[in-house]
C-alpha angles and dihedrals in degrees: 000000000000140000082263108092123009106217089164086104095052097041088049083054096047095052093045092056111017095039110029093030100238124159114267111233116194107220120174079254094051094050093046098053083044085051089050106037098041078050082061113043083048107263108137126248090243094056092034092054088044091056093047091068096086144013102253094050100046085044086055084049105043067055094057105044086044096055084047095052100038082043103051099036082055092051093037089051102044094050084045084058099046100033086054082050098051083048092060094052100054091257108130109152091057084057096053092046092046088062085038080056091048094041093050086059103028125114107158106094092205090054088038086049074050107047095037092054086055090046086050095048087044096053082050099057088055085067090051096049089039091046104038094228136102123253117223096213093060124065133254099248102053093041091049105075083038092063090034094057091046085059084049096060090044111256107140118244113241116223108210115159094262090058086050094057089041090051090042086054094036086054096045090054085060101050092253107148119225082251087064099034106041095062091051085053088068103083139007092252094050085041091050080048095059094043086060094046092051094047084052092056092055097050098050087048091049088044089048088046093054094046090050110050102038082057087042096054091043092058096046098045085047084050100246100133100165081046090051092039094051088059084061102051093046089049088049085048089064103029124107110166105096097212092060090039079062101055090041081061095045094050091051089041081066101034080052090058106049110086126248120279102270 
């Protein structure tokens, strides 16, 4: 999930013998990747070492460290998702419960560093949506639809001059120019407006990237590169966030590389 930890070897293993059915050897290389792995989904060396000792019981326990780490990625994944959902949706404190829920069954440490570092950023984002100011250690697009809903529900937006520079920023991420962006500065009802236009502009990217990529990996998986490559290139025609133009050129950097069906 980061550059953390790299599960890729064990998985590899675990997909080779638990799912393929292949005998497990138990190579000195082998041991050590079980010793380590099984270290870091939170099996102790002691019952790590007394598995390795022979082949049923390492393969129970490449099993074992497997089912943690697909588990807990799955569970880890899907409360990301909705929690990014509910705080959309002005919904914080659900958010915060959803990684309270993660945290009361996680024992993975990499997935719980994960989780409470969501929670943290979550709890944050309750100040911003109690306060009415950005926080500069969160980023624009998880603070945008906060202070929207707070608009919504009709508290005014203050525009102090540090709401000014976060709206200036928040509207350059979305391709907004400073002609569109300064006259909304110049009162809370144009400034709520903005917010809405930017979030809107989040939301239709988001939408376009979906769309894209799930046709785009359809046609590549079906072998149809030019045809995978065209939804690209007509994602990359509408799109006007730079950061997710970015992302349209370097998915069709990487469709451009891979050779033609044989």
């Amino acid at each position: 999930m980061t550059a953390e930890l790299d599960w890729e070897p064990i998985r590899a293993l675990g997909q080779r013998i638990i799912e393929r059915g292949e005998p497990l050897e138990l190579s000195d290389e082998v041991r050590t990747l079980l010793q380590r792995s099984a270290e870091e989904v939170a099996l102790s060396p002691k019952d790590a070492a007394s598995a390795l000792r022979s082949v049923p019981t390492a393969t129970t326990l490449l099993g074992e460290i497997t089912r943690r780490i697909d588990e807990g990625s799955d569970r880890l994944c899907k409360a990301e998702i909705r929690a990014s959902d509910l705080q959309d949706a002005g919904d914080l404190e659900s958010a915060c419960k959803l990684m309270e829920e993660v945290l009361a069954i996680e024992i993975v440490p990499h997935y719980r560093r994960i989780a409470e570092s969501q929670l943290r950023r979550a709890t944050r984002l309750k100040s911003v949506a109690s306060s009415g100011q950005a926080d500069p250690k969160l980023s624009v697009r998880e603070q945008i639809p906060v202070l929207l809903h707070r608009v919504q529900q009709g508290q005014p937006l203050e525009l102090t001059e540090g709401m000014r520079a976060f709206l200036r920023r928040a509207a350059a991420d979305v391709g907004m120019s400073e002609t569109e962006t300064e006259p909304a500065l110049a009162t809370p009802e144009s400034g709520g407006a903005l917010l809405g236009q930017i979030m809107g502009r989040f939301r239709d990217a988001s939408d376009r990237l979906k769309s894209a990529m799930y046709r785009m990996t359809e046609l590549r998986d079906a072998g149809d590169l030019e045809g995978a490559r065209q939804q690209i290139r007509n994602w990359l025609a509408v799109e006007v966030i730079p950061r997710f133009r970015r992302a349209s050129e370097e998915q069709l950097a990487g469709l451009d590389e891979q050779p033609p069906a044989s």
